[in-house]
N, C-alpha and C positions, 0 to 999 in steps of 0.2 A: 375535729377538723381545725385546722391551722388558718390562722386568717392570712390572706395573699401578700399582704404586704410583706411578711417577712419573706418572700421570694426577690423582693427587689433586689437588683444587681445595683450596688453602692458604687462601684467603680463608673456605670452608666447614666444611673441619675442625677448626677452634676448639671446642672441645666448648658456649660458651655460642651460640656463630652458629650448630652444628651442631643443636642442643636446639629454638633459636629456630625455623630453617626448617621444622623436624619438625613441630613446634606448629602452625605456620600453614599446613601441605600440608593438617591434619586439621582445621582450624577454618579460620572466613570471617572478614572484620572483628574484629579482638582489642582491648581497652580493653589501653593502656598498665601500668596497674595489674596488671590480671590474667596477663597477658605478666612481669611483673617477681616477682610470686608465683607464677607455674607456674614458670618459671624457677631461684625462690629465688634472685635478682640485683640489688644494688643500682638505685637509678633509676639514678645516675650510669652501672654497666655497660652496664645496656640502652641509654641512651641513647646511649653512646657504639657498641654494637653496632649497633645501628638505625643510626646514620649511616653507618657502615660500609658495611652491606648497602645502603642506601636510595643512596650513593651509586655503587654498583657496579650496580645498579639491580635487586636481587634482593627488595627488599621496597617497598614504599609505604607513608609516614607520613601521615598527614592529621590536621589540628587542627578541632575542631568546637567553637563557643561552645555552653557548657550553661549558661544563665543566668549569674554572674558569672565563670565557671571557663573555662575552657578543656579538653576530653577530648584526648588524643591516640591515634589511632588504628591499627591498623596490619595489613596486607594485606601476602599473599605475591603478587609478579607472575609473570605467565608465563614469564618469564626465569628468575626465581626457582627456580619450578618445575621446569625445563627443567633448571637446574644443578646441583640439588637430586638429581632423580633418576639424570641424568648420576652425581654422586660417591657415590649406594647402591650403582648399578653396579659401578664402579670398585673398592668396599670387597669386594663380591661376587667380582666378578672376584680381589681378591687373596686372599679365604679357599679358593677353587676352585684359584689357582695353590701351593697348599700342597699339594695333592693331584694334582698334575701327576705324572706318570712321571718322575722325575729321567734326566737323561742321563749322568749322571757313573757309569765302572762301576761294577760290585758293590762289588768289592773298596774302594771309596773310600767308599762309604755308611755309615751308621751302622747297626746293627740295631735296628728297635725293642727296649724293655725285654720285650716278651713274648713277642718272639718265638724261638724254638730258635736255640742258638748251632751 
């Protein structure tokens, strides 16, 4: 059996990509701005995270004219979603395989700190 970790999605656990998808599992349409302040991430970061994800196709950017400005927009897609809760799993599964039955004998195990020597 393969231990869980190497399931993790490398693309996801970037702690700001990671923060990002979080965000947008629990929210619908998000302003750029507010994405960059819940965040606390430069535009530049986000920007560059957003192209990241939007090109691996885990998120959707869209531009909307607001009178002379331009909004930019941004949406988690189903894919998103999909790999998103895939790598919670995955983090799951690894805090659960800490508590696995070790195979290794007694004799080679460590004793917890509290427990009677």
């Amino acid at each position: 059996m393969s231990h869980p970790r190497k399931d993790i999605d490398a693309l996801i656990h970037s702690p700001v990509r990671f923060s990002l998808l979080a965000a947008l599992c629990n929210l619908e349409d998000v302003d750029f701005r507010f994405l960059a302040d819940l965040l606390e991430v430069s535009d530049s970061t986000l920007s560059q995270t957003l192209t990241v994800l939007a090109d691996a196709g885990l998120v959707e950017v869209r531009k909307e004219a607001v009178g002379r400005r331009t909004r930019t927009w941004v949406g988690i897609t189903d894919a998103g979603r999909e790999a998103f809760a895939r790598h919670l799993a995955t983090l799951q599964a690894i805090v659960e395989s800490g508590s696995a039955t070790p195979t290794a004998p007694a004799s080679d195990r460590k004793q917890p700190k509290d427990a009677p020597a």
